[in-house]
C-alpha positions, 0 to 999 in steps of 0.5 A, spaced: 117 632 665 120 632 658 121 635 651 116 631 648 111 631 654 111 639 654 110 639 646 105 635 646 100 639 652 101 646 647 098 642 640 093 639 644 091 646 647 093 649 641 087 644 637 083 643 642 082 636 640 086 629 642 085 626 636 088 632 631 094 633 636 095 626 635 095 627 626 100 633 627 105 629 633 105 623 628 103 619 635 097 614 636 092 618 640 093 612 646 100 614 646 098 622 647 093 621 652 098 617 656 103 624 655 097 628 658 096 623 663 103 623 666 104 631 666 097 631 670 100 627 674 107 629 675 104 637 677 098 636 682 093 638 677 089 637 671 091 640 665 084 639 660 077 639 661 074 634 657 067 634 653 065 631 647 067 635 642 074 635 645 078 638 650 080 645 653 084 647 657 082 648 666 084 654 669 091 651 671 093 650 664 091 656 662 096 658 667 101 653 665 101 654 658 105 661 657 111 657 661 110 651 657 111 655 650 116 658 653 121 652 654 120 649 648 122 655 644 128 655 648 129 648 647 128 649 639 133 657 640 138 651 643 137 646 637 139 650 631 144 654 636 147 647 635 145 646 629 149 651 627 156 650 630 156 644 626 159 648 621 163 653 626 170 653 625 174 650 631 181 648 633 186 652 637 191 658 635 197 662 638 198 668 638 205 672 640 204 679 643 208 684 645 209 691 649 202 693 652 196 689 650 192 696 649 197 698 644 195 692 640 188 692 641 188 685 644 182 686 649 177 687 642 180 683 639 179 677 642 173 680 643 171 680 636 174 673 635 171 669 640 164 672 638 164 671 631 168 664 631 165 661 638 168 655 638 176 658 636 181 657 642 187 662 642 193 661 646 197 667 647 204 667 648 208 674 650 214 676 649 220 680 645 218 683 637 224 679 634 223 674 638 216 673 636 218 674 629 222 668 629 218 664 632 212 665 627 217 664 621 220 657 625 212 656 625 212 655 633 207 661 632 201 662 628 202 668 628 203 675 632 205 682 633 212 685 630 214 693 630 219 695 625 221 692 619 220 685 617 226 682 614 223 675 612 220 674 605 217 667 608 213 671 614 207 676 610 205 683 614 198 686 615 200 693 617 196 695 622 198 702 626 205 707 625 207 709 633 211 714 634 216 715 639 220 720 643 226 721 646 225 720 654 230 723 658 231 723 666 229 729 670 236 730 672 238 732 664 232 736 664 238 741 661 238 736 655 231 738 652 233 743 647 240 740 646 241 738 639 243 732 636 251 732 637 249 734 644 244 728 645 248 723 642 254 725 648 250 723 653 249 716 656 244 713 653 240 706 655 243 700 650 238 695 648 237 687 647 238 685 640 232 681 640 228 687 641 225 692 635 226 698 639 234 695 638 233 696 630 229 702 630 235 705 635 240 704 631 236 707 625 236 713 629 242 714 630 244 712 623 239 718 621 243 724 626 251 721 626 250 719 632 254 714 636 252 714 643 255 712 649 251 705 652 249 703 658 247 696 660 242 692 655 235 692 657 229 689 652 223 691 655 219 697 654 218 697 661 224 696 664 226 702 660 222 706 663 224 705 670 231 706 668 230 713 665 225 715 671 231 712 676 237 717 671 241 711 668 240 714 661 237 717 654 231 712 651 227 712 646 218 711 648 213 710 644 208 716 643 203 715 648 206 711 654 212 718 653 207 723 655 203 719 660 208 718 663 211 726 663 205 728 665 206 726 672 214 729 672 218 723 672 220 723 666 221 730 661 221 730 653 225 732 648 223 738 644 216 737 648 215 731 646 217 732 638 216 725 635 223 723 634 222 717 629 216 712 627 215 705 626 211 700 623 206 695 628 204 690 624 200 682 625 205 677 622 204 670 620 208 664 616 207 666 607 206 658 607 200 659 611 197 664 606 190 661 604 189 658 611 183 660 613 184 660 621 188 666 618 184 668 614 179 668 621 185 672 624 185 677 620 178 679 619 177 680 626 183 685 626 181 688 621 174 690 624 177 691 631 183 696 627 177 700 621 177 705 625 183 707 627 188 704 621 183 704 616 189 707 611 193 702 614 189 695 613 186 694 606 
C-alpha cells in the first residue's frame, strides 16, 4: 500500500467517476484502475462497485475510506511540518551555568528553546561564575550565566534577576544572630575561591561593614558552603532562597532573622563581538519569555 494509491482511492470516491479522478490526479485512466486494482487486491476486498455511469463505493470502502483520509492528511501535516523546518535555524550552542538550575530557570528555558527552534542542539557546561565568564570572553563558550559585576567590556549582559543573600551561621553561633557587624567580622568565616562570584560579593561586603574576618579554608561552591555551615566550621553568606530553606529545617540559623545582607545581580552573558548573531539573538528571546514574568523590570 502506498501514498499515491491511497490518494488515488479518496478522489475516485470522492468523484465517482474513473475518468474525472484520472483529470484531477494528471494520471491515464489506465493507470488509476490499475492503482484501484492493486489495493482491491492487497486488502482482500473490493473497494467500488462498478455501473455505467461510474463507480461507487462497496460497504467495505465505505468502511475503509475515513481511515484512508486520515493517512493522507497526516502524511501532508508530515510534508509542510517538513517543509518548514528547511528554514528552522540549527547547529549547536553551549551554555555555562552555574549554582542550582531552578535559579536559573534552565528547565523552562530550554523548554522554551527546544520548542521554538526545534532543530538547535544545546550543550551545557556547569561550572564556577568567573570561570564561565572567562570562558565566554575566550569564547569557549557561547554564552552563560554569571552573578555579580561583570568586569569585561568584550562580554555584553542581559540582566536577568537581583538575588539576595543572607548571612547563614551554624547552630553552634546561634548567639551571633543579633550581633553586630564588628562582632560577625571576629568570628570565623568560611574563605572562598577566587573563581567564584560569591568570592567578589564577599569581599564587598566586608568592605562595605570594615570588616576583615578571620577565613577558614577556601571553598567554591554554594553547596559545599552549606555542608560546612551545617557541620560548624564557619560564617558564609547563601543566596536568599536556599538560606531560608534551609533554616527552616533547623540546621542552619540566620542572621537578624534572615535580613538580606547584600544583593548581586544574575545575569546571561555572551561575547560583544557576537552581538547581531542570531543564535544569540535566539538565545535571548527565549530567556526573555521564559524570565517576563518574574524579571520584567530587569530584561528590556
Amino acid at each position: 500500500m502506498e501514498i499515491y494509491q491511497l490518494r488515488t482511492f479518496v478522489t475516485v470516491a470522492q468523484q465517482g467517476h474513473l475518468t474525472q479522478a484520472a483529470e484531477l490526479l494528471h494520471l491515464s485512466q489506465p493507470a488509476v484502475t490499475a492503482q484501484i486494482k492493486a489495493l482491491e487486491e492487497e486488502f482482500g476486498v473490493a473497494l467500488f462497485e462498478r455501473y455505467p455511469g461510474g463507480v461507487q463505493l462497496t460497504e467495505a470502502g465505505k468502511l475503509i475510506l475515513p481511515d484512508a483520509q486520515q493517512i493522507l492528511a497526516q502524511a501532508r501535516s508530515l510534508l509542510y511540518r517538513a517543509k518548514a523546518l528547511q528554514n528552522e535555524p540549527k547547529g549547536k550552542v553551549r551554555i555555562g551555568t552555574i549554582g542550582v538550575p531552578g535559579r536559573l530557570k534552565l528547565g523552562p528555558w530550554l523548554a522554551q528553546l527546544r520548542e521554538s527552534y526545534p532543530l538547535l542542539t544545546v550543550q551545557t557546561t556547569h561550572g564556577i561564575s568567573v570561570g564561565v565568564l572567562n570562558e565566554v570572553r575566550k569564547k569557549m563558550l557561547d554564552a552563560g550565566f554569571y552573578l555579580g559585576r561583570n568586569p569585561y567590556q568584550n562580554v555584553n549582559t542581559v540582566p536577568l534577576s537581583e538575588i539576595g543573600f543572607c548571612v547563614a551561621l551554624p547552630p553552634t553561633m546561634a548567639y551571633l544572630q543579633d550581633a553586630d557587624w564588628k562582632t560577625l567580622g571576629s568570628a570565623l568565616w568560611l574563605g572562598l575561591s577566587q573563581f567564584t562570584s560569591l568570592a567578589d560579593i564577599s569581599q564587598e561586603l566586608w568592605r562595605s561593614q570594615n570588616i576583615a574576618p578571620k577565613l577558614v579554608g577556601e571553598f567554591d561552591e554554594e553547596a559545599t558552603l552549606l555542608e560546612l555551615i551545617k557541620s560548624g566550621v564557619g560564617i558564609a553568606i547563601l543566596a536568599e532562597r536556599t538560606a531560608h530553606r534551609y533554616a527552616a529545617d533547623g540546621s542552619i540559623v540566620l542572621w537578624r532573622n534572615g535580613e538580606v545582607a547584600t544583593r548581586a545581580l544574575l545575569q546571561f552573558i555572551y561575547s560583544s563581538d557576537r552581538e547581531k548573531d542570531p543564535m544569540i539573538d535566539m538565545l535571548i528571546k527565549a530567556l526573555r519569555t521564559t524570565w517576563q514574568e518574574e524579571s520584567a523590570s530587569f530584561i528590556q
